[in-house]
BAFI-3210 file (N, C-alpha, C; in Angstrom, 3 decimals, decimal comma, padded with zeros to 6 digits):
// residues 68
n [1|2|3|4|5|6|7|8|9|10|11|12|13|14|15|16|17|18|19|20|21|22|23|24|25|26|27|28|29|30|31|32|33|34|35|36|37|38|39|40|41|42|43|44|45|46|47|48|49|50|51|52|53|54|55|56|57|58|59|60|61|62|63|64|65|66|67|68]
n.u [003,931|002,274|001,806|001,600|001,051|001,542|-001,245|-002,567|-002,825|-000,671|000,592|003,705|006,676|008,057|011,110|011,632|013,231|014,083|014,725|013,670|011,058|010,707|011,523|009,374|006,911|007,768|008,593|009,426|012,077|013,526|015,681|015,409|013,242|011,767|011,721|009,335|008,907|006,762|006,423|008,740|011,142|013,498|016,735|018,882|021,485|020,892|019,413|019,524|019,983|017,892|014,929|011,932|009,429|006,405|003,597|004,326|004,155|004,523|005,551|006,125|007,691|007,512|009,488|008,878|009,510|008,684|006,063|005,172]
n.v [009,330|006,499|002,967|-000,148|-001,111|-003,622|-004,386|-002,137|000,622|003,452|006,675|007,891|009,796|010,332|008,426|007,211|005,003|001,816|001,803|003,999|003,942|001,277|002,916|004,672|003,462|002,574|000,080|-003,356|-003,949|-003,958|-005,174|-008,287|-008,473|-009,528|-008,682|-008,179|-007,427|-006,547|-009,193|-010,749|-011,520|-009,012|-009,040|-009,365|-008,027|-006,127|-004,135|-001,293|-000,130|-000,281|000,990|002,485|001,809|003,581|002,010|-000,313|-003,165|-004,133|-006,139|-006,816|-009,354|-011,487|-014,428|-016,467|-018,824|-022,090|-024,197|-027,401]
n.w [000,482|000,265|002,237|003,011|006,547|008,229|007,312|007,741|005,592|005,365|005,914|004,483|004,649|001,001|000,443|002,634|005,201|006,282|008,734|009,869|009,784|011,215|013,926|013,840|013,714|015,739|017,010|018,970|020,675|018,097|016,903|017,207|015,623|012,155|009,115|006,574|003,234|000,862|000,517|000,712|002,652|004,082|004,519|007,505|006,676|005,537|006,259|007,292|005,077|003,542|001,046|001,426|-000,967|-003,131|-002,355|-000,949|001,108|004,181|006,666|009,721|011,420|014,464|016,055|017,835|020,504|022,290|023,249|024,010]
ca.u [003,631|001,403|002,540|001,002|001,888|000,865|-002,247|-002,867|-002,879|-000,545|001,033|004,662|007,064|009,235|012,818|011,700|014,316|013,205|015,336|013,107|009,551|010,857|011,260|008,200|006,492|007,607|008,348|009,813|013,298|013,722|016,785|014,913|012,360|012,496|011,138|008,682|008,544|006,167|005,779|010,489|012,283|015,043|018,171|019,426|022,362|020,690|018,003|020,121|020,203|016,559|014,212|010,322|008,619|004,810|002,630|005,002|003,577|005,906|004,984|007,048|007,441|008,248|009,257|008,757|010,433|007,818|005,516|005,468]
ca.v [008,085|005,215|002,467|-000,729|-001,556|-005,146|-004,385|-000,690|002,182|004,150|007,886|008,705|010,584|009,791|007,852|006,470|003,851|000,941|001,873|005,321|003,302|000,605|004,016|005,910|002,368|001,690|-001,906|-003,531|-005,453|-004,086|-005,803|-009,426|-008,692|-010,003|-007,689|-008,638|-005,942|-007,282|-011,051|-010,802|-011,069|-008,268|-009,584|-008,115|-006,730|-004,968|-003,439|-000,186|000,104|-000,384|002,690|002,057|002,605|003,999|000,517|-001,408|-004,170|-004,397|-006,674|-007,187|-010,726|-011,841|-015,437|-016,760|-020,365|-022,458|-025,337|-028,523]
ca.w [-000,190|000,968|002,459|003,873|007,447|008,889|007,055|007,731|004,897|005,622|004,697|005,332|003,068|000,311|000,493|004,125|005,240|006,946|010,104|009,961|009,911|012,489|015,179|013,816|014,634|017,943|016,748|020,108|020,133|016,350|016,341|016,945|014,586|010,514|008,196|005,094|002,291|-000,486|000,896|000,221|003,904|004,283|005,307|008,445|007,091|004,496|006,963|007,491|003,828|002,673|000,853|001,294|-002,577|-002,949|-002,281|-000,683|002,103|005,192|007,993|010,939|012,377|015,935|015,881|019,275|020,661|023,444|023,183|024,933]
c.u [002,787|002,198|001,491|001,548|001,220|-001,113|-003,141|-002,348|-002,196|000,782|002,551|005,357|007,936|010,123|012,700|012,416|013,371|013,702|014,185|011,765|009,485|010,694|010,242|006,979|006,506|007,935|009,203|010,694|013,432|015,401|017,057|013,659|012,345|011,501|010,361|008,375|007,376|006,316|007,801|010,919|013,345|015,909|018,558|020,513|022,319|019,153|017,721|020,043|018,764|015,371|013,218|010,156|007,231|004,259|003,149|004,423|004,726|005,130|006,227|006,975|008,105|008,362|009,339|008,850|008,930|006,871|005,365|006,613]
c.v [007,215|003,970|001,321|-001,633|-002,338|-004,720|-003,461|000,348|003,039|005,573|008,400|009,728|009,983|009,311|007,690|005,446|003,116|001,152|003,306|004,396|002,533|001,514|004,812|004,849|002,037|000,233|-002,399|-004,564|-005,480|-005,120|-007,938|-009,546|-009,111|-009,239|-008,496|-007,170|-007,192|-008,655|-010,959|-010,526|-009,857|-009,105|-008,778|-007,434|-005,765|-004,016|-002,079|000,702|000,278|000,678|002,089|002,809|003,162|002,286|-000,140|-001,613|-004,420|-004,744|-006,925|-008,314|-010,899|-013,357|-015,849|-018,443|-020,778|-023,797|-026,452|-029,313]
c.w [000,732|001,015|003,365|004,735|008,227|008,976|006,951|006,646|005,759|004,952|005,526|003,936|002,327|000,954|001,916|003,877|006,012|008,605|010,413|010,055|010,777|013,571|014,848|014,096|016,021|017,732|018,078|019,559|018,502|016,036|016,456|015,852|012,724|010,033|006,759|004,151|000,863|-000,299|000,621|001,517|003,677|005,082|006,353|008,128|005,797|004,907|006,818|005,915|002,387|002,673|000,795|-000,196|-002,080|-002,950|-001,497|000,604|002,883|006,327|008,911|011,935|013,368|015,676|017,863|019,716|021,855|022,599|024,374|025,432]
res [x|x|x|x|x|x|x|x|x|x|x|x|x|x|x|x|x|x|x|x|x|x|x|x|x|x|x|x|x|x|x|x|x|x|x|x|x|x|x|x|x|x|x|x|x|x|x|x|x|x|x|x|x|x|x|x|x|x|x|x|x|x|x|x|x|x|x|x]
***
């Protein structure tokens, strides 16, 4: 299936979890990161639990604290 990842086309296979695309990513500190599927946050405690469809948009946000 296709799958678009922070803006990249891309091809994995069916009934991918999101815990399976976070480690085939490399995403760093997956367990500070918030998940976007289709512009819709995942909840963290339904991370473990979530199936990628064909199309679906998944960005991975870092929120990061600092300023003045």
């Amino acid at each position: 299936m296709t799958i678009t990842v922070a803006g990249e086309k891309k091809e994995y296979k069916d009934g991918l979890t999101l815990p399976e695309l976070i480690e085939a990513e490399n995403v760093e500190t997956p367990e500070y990161v918030t998940v976007s599927i289709n512009d819709e946050f995942i909840l963290t405690e339904n991370k473990e639990t979530t199936v990628l469809n064909e199309g679906d948009s998944v960005e991975f946000l870092y929120f990061m604290g600092g300023g003045q």
